[in-house]
MIVEXGU-394912 format. One record per residue (C-alpha): x, y, z. Coordinates in nm, 3 decimals, always signed. Layout:
% MIVEXGU-394912
X,Y,Z;
...
% end
This chain:
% MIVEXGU-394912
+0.018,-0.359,+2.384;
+0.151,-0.209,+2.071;
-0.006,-0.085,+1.807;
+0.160,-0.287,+1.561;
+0.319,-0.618,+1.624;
+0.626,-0.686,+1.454;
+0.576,-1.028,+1.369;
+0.154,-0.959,+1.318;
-0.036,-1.241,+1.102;
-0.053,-0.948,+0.823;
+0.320,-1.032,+0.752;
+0.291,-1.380,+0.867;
+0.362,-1.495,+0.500;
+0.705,-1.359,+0.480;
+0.817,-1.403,+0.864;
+0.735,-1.771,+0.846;
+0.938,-1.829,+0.559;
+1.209,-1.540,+0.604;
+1.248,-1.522,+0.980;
+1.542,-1.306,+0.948;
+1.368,-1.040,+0.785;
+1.161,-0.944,+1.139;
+1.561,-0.811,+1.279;
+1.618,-0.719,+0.954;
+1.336,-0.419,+0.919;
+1.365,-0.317,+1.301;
+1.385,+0.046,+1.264;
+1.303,+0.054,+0.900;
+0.999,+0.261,+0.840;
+0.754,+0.152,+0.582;
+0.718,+0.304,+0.288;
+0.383,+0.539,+0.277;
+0.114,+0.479,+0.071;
-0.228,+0.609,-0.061;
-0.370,+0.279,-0.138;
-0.296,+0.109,+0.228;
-0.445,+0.465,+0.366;
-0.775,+0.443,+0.160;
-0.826,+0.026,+0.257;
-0.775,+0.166,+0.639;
-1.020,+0.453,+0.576;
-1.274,+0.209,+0.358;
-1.213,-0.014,+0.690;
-1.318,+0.257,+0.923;
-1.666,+0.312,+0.706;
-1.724,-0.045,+0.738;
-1.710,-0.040,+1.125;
-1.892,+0.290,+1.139;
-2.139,+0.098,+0.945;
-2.120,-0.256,+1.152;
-2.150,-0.102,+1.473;
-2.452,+0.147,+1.432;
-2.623,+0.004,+1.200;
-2.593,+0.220,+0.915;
-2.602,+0.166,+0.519;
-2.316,+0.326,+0.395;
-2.529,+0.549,+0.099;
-2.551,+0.759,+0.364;
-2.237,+0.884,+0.410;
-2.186,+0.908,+0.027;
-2.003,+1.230,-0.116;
-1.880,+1.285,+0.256;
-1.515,+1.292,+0.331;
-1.370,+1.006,+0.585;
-0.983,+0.965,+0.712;
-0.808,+0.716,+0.869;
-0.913,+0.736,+1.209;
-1.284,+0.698,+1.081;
-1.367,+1.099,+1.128;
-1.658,+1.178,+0.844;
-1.671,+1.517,+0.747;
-1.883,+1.691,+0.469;
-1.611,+1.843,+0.315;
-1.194,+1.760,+0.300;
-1.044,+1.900,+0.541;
-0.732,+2.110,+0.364;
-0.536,+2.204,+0.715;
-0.145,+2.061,+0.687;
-0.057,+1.754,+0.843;
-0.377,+1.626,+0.908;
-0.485,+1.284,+0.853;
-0.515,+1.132,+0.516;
-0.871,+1.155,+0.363;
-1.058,+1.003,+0.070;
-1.395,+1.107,-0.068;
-1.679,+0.801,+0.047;
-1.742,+0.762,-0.331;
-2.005,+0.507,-0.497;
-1.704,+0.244,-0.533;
-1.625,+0.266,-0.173;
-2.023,+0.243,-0.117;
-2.046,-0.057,-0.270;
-1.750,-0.211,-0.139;
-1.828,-0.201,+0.204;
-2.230,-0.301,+0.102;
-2.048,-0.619,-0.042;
-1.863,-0.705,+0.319;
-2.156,-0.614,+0.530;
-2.406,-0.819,+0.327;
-2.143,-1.159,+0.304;
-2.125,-1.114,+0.717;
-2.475,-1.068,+0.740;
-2.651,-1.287,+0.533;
-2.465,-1.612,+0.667;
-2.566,-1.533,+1.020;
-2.828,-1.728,+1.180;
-3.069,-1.734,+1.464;
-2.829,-1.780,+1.765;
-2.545,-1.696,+1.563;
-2.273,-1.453,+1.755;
-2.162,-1.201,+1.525;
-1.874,-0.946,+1.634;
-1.661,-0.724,+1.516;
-1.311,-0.568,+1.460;
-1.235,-0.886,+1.744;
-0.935,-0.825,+1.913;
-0.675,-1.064,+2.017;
-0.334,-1.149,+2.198;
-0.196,-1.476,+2.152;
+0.049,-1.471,+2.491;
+0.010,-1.833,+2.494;
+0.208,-1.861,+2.150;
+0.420,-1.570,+2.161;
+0.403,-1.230,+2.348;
+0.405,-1.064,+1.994;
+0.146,-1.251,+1.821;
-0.172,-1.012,+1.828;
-0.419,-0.831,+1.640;
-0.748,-0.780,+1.496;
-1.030,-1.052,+1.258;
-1.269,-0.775,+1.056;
-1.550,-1.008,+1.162;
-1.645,-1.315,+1.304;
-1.968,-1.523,+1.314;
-1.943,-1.830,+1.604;
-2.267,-2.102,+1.509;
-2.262,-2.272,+1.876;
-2.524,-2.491,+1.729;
-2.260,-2.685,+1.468;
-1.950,-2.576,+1.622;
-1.866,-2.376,+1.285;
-1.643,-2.023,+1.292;
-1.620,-1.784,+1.006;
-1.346,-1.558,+0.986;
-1.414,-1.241,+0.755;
-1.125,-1.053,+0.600;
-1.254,-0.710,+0.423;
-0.993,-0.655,+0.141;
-1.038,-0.319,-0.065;
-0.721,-0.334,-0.297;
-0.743,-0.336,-0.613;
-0.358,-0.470,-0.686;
-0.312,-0.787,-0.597;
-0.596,-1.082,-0.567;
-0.570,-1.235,-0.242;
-0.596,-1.606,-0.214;
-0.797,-1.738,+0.063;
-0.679,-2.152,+0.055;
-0.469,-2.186,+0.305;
-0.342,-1.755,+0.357;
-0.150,-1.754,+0.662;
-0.301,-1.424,+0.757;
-0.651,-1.547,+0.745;
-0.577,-1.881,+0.954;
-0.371,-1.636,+1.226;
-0.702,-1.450,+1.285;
-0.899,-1.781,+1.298;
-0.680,-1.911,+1.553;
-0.694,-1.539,+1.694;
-1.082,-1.530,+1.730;
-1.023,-1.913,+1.885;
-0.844,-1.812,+2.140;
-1.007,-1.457,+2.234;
-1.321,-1.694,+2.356;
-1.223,-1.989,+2.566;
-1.502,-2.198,+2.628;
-1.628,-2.213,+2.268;
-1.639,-2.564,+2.072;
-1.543,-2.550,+1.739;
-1.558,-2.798,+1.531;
-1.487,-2.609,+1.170;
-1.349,-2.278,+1.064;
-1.420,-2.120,+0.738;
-1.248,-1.835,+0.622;
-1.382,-1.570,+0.442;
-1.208,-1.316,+0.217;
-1.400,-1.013,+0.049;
-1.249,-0.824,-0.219;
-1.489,-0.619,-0.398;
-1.253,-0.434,-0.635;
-1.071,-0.721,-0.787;
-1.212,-0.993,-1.083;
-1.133,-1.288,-0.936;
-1.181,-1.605,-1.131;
-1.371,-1.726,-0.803;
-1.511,-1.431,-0.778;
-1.528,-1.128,-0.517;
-1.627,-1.357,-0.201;
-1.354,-1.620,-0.141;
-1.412,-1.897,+0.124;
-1.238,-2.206,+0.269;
-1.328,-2.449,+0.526;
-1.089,-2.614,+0.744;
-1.129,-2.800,+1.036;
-1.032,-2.772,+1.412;
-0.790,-3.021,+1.444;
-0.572,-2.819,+1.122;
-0.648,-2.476,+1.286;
-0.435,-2.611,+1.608;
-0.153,-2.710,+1.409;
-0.134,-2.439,+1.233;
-0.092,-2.249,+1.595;
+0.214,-2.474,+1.668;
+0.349,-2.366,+1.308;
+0.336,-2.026,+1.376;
+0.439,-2.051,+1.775;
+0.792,-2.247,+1.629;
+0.775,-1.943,+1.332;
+0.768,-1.704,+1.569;
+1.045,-1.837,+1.789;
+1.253,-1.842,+1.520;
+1.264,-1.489,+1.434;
+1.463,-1.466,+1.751;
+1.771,-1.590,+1.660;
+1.990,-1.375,+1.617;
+2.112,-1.565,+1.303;
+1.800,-1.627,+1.187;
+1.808,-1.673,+0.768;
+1.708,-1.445,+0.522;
+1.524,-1.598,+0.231;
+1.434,-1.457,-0.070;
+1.085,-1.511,-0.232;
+0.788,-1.403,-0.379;
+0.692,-1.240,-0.003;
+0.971,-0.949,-0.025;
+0.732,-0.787,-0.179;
+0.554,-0.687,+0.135;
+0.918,-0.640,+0.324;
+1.000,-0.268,+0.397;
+1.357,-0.383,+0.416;
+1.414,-0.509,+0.051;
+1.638,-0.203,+0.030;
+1.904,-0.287,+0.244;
+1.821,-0.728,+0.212;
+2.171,-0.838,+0.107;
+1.993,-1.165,-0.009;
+1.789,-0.966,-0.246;
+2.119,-0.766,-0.356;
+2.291,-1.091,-0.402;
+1.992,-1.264,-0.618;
+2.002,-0.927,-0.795;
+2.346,-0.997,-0.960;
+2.230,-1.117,-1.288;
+2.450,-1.240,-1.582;
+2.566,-0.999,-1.853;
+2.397,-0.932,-2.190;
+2.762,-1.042,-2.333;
+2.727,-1.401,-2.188;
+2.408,-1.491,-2.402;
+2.547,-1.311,-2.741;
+2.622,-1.586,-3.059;
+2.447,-1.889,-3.117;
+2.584,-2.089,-2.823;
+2.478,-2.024,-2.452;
+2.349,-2.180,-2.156;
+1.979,-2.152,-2.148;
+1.929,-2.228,-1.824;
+2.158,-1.941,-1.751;
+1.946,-1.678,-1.936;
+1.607,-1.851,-1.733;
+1.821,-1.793,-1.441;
+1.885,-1.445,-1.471;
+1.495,-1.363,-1.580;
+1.421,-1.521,-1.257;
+1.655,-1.236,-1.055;
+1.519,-0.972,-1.235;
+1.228,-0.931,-1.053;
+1.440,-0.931,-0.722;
+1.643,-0.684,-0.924;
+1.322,-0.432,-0.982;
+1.173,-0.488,-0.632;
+1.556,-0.437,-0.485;
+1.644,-0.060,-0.717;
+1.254,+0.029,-0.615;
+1.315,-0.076,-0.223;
+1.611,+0.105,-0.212;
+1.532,+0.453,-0.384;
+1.232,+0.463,-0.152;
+1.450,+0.397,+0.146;
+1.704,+0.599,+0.083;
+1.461,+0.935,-0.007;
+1.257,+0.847,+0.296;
+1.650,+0.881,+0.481;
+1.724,+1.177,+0.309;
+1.357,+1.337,+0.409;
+1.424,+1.286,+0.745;
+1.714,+1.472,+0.729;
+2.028,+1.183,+0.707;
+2.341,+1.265,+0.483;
+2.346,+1.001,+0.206;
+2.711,+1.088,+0.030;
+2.741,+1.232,-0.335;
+2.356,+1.271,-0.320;
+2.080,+1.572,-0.221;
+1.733,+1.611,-0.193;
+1.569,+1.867,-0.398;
+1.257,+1.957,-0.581;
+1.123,+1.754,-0.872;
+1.121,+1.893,-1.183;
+0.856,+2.186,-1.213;
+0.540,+2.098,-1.422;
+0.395,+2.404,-1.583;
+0.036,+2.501,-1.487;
-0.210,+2.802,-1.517;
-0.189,+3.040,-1.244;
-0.525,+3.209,-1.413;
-0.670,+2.970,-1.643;
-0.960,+3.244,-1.714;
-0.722,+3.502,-1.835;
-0.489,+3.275,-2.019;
-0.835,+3.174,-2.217;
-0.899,+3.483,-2.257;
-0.623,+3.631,-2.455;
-0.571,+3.281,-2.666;
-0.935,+3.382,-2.766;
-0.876,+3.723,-2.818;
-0.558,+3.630,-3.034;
-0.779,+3.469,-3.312;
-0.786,+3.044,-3.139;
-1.098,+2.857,-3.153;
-1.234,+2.708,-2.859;
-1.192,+2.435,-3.055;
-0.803,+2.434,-3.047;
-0.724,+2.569,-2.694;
-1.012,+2.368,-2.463;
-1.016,+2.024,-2.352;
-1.360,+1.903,-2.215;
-1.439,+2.118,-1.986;
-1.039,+2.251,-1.935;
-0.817,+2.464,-2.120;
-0.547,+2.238,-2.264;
-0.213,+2.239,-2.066;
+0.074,+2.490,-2.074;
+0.257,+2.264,-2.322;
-0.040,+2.182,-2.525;
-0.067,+2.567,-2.595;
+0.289,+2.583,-2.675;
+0.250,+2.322,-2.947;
-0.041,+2.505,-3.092;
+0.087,+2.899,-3.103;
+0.453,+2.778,-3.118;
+0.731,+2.868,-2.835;
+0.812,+3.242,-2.964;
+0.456,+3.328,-2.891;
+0.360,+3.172,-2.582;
+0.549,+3.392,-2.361;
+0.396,+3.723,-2.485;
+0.062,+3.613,-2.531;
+0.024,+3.396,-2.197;
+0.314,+3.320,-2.016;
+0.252,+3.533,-1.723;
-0.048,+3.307,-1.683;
+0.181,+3.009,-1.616;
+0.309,+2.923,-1.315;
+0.618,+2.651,-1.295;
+0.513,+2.454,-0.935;
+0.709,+2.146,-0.827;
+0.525,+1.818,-0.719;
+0.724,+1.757,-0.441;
+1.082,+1.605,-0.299;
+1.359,+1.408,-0.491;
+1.671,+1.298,-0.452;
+1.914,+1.358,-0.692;
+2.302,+1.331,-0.731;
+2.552,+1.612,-0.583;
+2.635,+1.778,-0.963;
+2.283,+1.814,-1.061;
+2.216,+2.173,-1.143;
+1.921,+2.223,-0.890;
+1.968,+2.333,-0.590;
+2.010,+2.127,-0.251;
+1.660,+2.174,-0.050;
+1.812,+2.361,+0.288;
+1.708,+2.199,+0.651;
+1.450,+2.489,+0.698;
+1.280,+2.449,+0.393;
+1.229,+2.069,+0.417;
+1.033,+2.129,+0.795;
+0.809,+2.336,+0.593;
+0.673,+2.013,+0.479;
+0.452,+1.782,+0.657;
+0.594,+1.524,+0.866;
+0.635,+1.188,+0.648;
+0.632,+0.854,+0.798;
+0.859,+0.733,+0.485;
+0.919,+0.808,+0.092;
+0.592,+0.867,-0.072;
+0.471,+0.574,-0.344;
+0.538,+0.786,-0.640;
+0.867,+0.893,-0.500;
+1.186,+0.879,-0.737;
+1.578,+0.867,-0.769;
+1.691,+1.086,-1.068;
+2.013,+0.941,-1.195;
+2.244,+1.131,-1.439;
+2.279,+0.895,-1.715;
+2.621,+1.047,-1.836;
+2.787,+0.932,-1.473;
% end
């Protein structure tokens, strides 16, 4: 079995109502990012929790990666696994899922997991894993429990396609079992929700087994090899928005020139608010993809990758202190709470002419990483060598951007 399905309940949102968008993003890698690598590393506390009993206060100030390795300190070696510091927020979060599992179990209740499960009976891709489950043999009642630790978006729990595939997931992955009721359960400790932080819905058997047919039919659909592409609210969580000619297309908004004078079409102008956002989430899909192409070593025409911009920065921040002191500044004028002000702070305050003399060989110019850029910008081109001094990326980082010349 795979590690990831390409039609998994995570994405079940978008394949069921885009089933062209499964060929679509087959070899498209998905974008990195630091926020889906801490919720897998929060994840892998809360099973190192579940499973041996532990309260997670434990591990707090300790250092934990995405393959659930806890170390006391971060580990600094190149190319290892992503880390993130077990901090009181990530403490509490995964208090907040252990205690909603636990304190609805019962006497004779069967509580697992991380359950694991292949739905071959469906379709040979459909497969994956429920946080936790609690089966109440006694009522016939199954809770699915979803740990969520973003912070971005609230997750809905009425009806989330995700959430029902793991119900009918667990269902299946224990033949034998009657079940009368599901409730779902979704925990999101780090976002105000109006319902609050522990989200539940009930539904009953009967709806659970439909919902299987739904996403057996969904998932036969993504094989057709003109299978539609359908724009919607769920390209967000595509990783091929950047080359979606549907999204291009409902990108093509109206000029500025067609709502100018007192006479226009309103529905027009509501029209082309509507495409902006396909416009944003298109320009954003496609600079990622196309640095994440360019990292990896693929020509893209009349463009380069090279280093972002340099950010000044204190190569000695003692000594730079030192001589602003020395020069006559108050502590005062030069020092932050607790940090001497930045390079261009200091500049502001003893003015450009005397920077240089009095600390600029304290200053250090460093670049924050990888950009790509086009042909007749001055920088230059990062070489082949160079760029495999750099850890191995799965895609364009998050934060990762297209500088355009805006004289082209």
């Amino acid at each position: 079995m795979a590690a990831h399905s390409k039609i998994g309940f995570s994405g079940a949102s978008r394949w069921l109502r885009c089933p062209g968008s499964v060929q679509l993003s087959e070899g498209v890698l998905a974008p990195s990012s630091e926020y889906a690598a801490e919720g897998t590393a929060a994840h892998a506390l809360a099973e190192w929790c579940f499973k041996r009993a532990y309260d997670p206060i434990a591990f707090r100030g300790n250092w934990i990666n995405v393959n659930g390795v806890i170390t006391v300190g971060k580990t600094e070696l190149r190319g290892a696994p992503p880390q993130f510091e077990i901090t009181d927020e990530m403490v509490t979060a995964v208090r907040m899922f252990k205690r909603a599992v636990l304190d609805d179990a019962e006497p004779g209740d069967i509580v697992d997991y991380e359950v694991k499960f292949h739905l071959e009976q469906l379709h040979p891709d459909l497969w994956g894993t429920a946080d936790a489950t609690n089966y109440r043999a006694r009522t016939g009642l199954l809770r699915i429990y979803d740990f969520k630790y973003g912070a971005g978006v609230a997750v809905e729990v009425e009806e989330n396609e995700q959430e029902i595939g793991y119900g009918i997931g667990a269902a299946f992955a224990q033949p034998g079992r009657v079940i009368r009721d599901v409730e779902l359960v979704i925990i999101q400790p780090r976002m105000d929700h109006v319902d609050g932080q522990v989200r539940r819905w009930r539904t009953d058997a009967l709806t659970l087994l439909d919902w299987a047919e739904t996403f057996a039919e969904g998932a036969k659909r993504t094989e057709d090899p003109d299978a539609p592409l359908v724009t919607g609210d769920h390209c967000r969580w595509c990783k091929a928005q950047g080359i979606c000619p549907k999204i291009a297309e409902a990108a093509e908004i109206a000029t500025l020139d067609e709502y100018k004078g007192a006479v226009y079409d309103p529905q027009a102008l509501s029209d082309s608010l509507k495409r902006i956002a396909y416009l944003e989430k298109w320009a954003k899909a496609t600079r990622e993809f196309a640095l994440g192409e360019a990292t990896r070593g693929r020509d893209i025409p009349d463009w380069k990758l090279v280093e972002k911009r340099a950010v000044r920065t204190w190569k000695d921040r003692v000594a730079a202190e030192c001589a602003l002191l020395d020069d006559g500044l108050t502590p005062e004028q030069i020092i932050e709470p607790e940090a001497l002000k930045s390079p261009a702070q200091i500049e502001e305050i003893v003015g450009k002419a005397d920077f240089g003399p009095l600390v600029g060989q304290h200053v250090a110019s460093i670049s924050s990483g990888l950009t790509l850029a086009p042909l007749k910008d001055k920088r230059p081109a990062v070489n082949r060598d160079i760029r495999s001094d750099f850890a191995p990326v799965s895609a364009a980082p998050s934060d990762a951007i297209i500088e355009t010349d805006p004289f082209a």
